[in-house]
N, C-alpha and C positions, 0 to 999 in steps of 0.2 A: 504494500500500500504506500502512495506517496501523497505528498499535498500537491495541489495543482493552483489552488488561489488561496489568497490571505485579504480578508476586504475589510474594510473600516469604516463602516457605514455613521454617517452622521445623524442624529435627533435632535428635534429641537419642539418643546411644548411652549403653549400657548404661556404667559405669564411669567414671573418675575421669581426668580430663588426664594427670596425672601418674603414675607407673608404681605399677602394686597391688605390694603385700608379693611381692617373690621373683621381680617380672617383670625380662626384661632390655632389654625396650621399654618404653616408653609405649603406652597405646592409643586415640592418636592424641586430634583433638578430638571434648569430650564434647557442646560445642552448635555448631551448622553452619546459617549461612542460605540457602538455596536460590532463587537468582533465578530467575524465569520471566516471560519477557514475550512476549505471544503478539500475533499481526497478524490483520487481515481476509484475510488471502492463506490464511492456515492455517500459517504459517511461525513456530514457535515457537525461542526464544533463552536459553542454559542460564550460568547459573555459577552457582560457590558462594562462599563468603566465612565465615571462622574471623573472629566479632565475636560482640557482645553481638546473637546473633538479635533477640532481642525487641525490643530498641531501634531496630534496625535496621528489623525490621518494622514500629512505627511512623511509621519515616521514608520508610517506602513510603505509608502508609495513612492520614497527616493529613491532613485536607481541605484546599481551596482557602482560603485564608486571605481574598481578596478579590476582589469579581468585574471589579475593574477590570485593562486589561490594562496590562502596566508597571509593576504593585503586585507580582508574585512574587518574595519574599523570606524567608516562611515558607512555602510550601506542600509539602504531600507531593510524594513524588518522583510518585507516579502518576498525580495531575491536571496535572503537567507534560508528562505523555506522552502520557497517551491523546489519539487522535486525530492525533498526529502521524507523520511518513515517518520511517520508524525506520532508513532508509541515510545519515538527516544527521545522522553519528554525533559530529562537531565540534561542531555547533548545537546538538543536543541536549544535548553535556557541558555545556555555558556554560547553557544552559536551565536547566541541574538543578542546578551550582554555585550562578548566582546566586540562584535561585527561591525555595534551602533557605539561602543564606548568612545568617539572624538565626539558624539554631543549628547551622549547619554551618563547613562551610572544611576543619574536619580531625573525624578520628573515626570514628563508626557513621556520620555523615550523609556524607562522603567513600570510608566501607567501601563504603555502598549505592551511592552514584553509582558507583563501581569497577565493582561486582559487574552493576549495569544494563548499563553502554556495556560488557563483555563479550559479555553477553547481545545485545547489539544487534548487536557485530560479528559474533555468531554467524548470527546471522538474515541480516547483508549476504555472510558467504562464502553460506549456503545460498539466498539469492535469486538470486545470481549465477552458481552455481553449482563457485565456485572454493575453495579453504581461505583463511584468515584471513592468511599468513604472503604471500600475493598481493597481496592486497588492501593490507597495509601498504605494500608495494612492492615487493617481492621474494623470492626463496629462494634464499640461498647454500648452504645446505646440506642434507641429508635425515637426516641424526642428529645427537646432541649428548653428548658423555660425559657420563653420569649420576654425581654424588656419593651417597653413600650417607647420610643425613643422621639422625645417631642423639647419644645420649646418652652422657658423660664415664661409666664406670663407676666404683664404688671404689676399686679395688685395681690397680695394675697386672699382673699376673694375668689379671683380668678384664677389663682392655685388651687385652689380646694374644689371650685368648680369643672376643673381638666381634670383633677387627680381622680373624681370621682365620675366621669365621663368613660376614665378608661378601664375602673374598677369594674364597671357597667359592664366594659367589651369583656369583660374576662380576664384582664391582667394579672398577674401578678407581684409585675415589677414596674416601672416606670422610670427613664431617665430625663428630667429636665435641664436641656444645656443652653448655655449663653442667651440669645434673646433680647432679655431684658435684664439679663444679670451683669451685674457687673459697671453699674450707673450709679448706685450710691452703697456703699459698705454695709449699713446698718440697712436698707431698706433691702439688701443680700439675703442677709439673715431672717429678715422677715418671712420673705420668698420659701428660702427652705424648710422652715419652721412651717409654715401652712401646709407645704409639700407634707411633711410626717405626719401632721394631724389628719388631714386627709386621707393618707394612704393607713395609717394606722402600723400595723406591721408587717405590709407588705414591703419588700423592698423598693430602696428611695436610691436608684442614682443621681450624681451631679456633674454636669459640662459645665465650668467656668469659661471656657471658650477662650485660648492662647491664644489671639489675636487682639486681647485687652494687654496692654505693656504693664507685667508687674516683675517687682525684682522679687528672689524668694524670701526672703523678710515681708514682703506685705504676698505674698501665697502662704505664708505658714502663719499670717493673721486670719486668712479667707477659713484656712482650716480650721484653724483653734477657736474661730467663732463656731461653725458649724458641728462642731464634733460632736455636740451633746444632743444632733439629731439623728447618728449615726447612719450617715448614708454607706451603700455596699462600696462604693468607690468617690472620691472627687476625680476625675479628667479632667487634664489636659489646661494643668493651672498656671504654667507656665512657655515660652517659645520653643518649639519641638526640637530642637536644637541646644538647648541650655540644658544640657544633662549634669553638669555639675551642680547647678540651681535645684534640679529633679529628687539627687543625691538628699541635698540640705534638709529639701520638704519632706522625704519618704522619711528620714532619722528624726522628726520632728515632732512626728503624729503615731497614734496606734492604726489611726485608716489607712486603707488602702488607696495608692494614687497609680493612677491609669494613666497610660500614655500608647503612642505607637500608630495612629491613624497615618499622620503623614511621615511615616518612617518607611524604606527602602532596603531590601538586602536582609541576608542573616547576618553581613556583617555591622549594619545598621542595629538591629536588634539585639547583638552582642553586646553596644554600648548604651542600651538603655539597660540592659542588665547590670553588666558590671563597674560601670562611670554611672548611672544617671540612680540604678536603684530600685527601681519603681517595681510595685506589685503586681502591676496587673498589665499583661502586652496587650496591645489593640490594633493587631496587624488588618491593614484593607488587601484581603486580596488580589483586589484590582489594581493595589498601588504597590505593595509589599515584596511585589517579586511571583505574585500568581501563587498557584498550589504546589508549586514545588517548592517555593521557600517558604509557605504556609507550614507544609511538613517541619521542615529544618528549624522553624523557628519553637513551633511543638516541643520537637525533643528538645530541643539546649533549653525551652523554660521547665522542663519536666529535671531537667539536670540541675537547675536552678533554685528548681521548688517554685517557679512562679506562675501565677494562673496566665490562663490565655483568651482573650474573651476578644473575637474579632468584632472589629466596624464592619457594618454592612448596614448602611444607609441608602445607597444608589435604587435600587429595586429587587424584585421578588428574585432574582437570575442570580444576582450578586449573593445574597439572603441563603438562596440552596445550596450554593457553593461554601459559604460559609458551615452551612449546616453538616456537611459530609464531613468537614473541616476537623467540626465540634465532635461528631460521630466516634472520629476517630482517635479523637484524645482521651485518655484515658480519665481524667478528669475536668470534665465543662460544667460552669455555671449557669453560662445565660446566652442565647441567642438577642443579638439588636435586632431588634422590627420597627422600622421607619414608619410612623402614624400616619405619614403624607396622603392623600390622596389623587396625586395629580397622575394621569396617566402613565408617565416612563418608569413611575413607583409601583403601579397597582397593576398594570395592563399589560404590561413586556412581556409576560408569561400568559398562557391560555389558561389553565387553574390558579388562580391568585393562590398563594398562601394561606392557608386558613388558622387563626388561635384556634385552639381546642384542651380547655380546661387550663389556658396559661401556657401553652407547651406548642409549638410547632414540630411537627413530625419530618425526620428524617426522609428527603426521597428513598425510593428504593427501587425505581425505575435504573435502566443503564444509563450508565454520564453520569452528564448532573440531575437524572430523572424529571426534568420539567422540558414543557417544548413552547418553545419563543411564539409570539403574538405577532404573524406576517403580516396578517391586517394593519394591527398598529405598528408594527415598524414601515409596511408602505403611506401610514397616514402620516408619520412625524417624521418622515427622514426629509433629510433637506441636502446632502450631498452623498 
């Protein structure tokens, strides 16, 4: 079997990332790239990825930089593939690391490689005929408690009015990130506090959202205010890159501090380990390196003792991949479930993802056991 095409289909939804006038969601991401990489067998290979599409699609569709062989250092990701056995899903990451490393390593060029070796191990569960969570090497389990993954509202008020919105859906966890947090300190603590009373003791995550500038001295205030509401985790309270800061806050507190959404590499994830500290890895498949360094990063936190709770915000595509993910670790928490309802969230797949008692069910179809929404991808693709 070889690959014959590698496509990078672009989506683009009606509406703005962040929430319109009077919404109490977001509706979801407004641009989405769609991996497809298809074989001579007829066996076609699905993910999505929340990046700069277009860039992204470039870094499918550059040409061959040189025709010598041993020269691949800039070439497009898809003259690195066609033609080759798309089951030597190791060989192939290192193909497409090194081939793109003069503008890649980290980024859209590392989103894309993500989002391909997805795609690929889709194609090896369905050449096989087994699910993807096998193939890594196991299944310990058949569901995973799903978080409910939403937005800090205003007012507390309207904490207790979400928290119990989604208790409603069957939650029984809930993470509220950034949003409106992170605009007055004390009106912070509000926010969380309404969060706990509401939820009661279901569990309570919290996004501080790293894109607010704080040094760790005022993150190990954010914590040491919040602590006596004992969220499962705080994320991402500092620049994902400040891992010495990471260090300061994880020795700070008895909580758990969550990092790793926008991290790259297992050798990225080696230094939130052992420089930055942090409890809890939050590798994006789509961004991370795909499911082959999804693996990698598994075992070195299992060697670590540290838990692994992937991001998977983008859509339901992203969500299964994760889930095989979780399947396969010997010990998982929590599956993220994106509350968005805007279509490239809810619609990408032909069976949404269903809560059931709190827990999202492992596929156990081959691949990634779900199959993509053609309809809606010929409704929102835009290149």
């Amino acid at each position: 079997m070889k690959i014959v095409d590698v496509e990078l289909m672009v989506l683009k939804s009606e509406g703005l990332y962040n929430k319109p006038d009077g919404a109490e969601e977001p509706l979801g991401p407004t641009f989405m790239g769609l991996v497809k990489v298809t074989t001579d067998a007829g066996i076609v290979g699905y993910s999505d990825m929340e990046t700069a599409a277009p860039v992204a699609k470039a870094c499918v569709d550059t040409p061959k930089w040189s025709k010598d062989e041993g020269m691949e250092f800039m070439d497009g990701l898809k003259s690195l593939l066609v033609g080759q056995n798309p089951l030597e899903v190791e060989r192939l990451w290192y193909r497409m690391y090194r081939g793109s490393i003069y503008y890649g390593r980290r980024g859209a060029a590392i989103q894309t490689i993500s989002a391909i070796d997805i795609a690929l191990w889709d194609i090896c569960g369905k050449a096989y005929g087994q699910p993807v969570h096998v193939l890594l090497g196991g299944k310990w389990r058949n569901k995973v408690k799903a978080y409910g993954s939403t937005l800090f509202r205003p007012t507390p008020d309207a904490m207790r009015e979400a928290a119990k919105v989604y208790l409603d859906q069957g939650f029984e966890a809930v993470k509220f990130g950034w949003g409106d947090f992170g605009k007055d300190r004390r009106m912070d603590v509000r926010l969380v506090e309404a969060g706990r009373e509401a939820l009661g003791d279901k569990d309570l995550m919290v996004d501080t959202g790293w894109f607010v500038e704080r040094t760790p001295k005022e993150a190990m205030q954010i914590v040491k205010a919040i602590e006596q509401f004992e969220p499962y985790f705080v994320e991402e309270l500092l620049h994902p890159e400040d891992y010495d800061g990471y260090r300061q806050v994880a020795q700070s507190t008895h909580l758990r501090i969550a990092c790793g959404e926008q991290e790259a590499t297992d050798w990225g994830f080696q230094m939130l380990i052992e420089r930055g500290g942090v409890d809890v890895l939050q590798p994006d498949l789509s961004r991370c390196g795909g499911l082959t360094v999804g693996r990698k990063i598994v075992h070195m936190a299992e060697r670590a003792n540290r838990l692994v709770i992937p991001h998977s915000w983008s859509s339901d595509l992203l969500t299964a991949a994760s889930l095989h993910l979780l399947a396969f670790q010997r010990r998982a928490e929590f599956v993220e479930f994106n509350t968005s309802q805007g279509p490239l969230s809810r619609l990408l797949i032909r069976e949404p993802l269903a809560l059931k008692d709190g827990f999202l069910e492992v596929p156990d179809g081959p691949g990634l056991g779900v199959e993509v929404n053609h309809a809606v991808i010929d409704q929102y693709r835009v290149a």
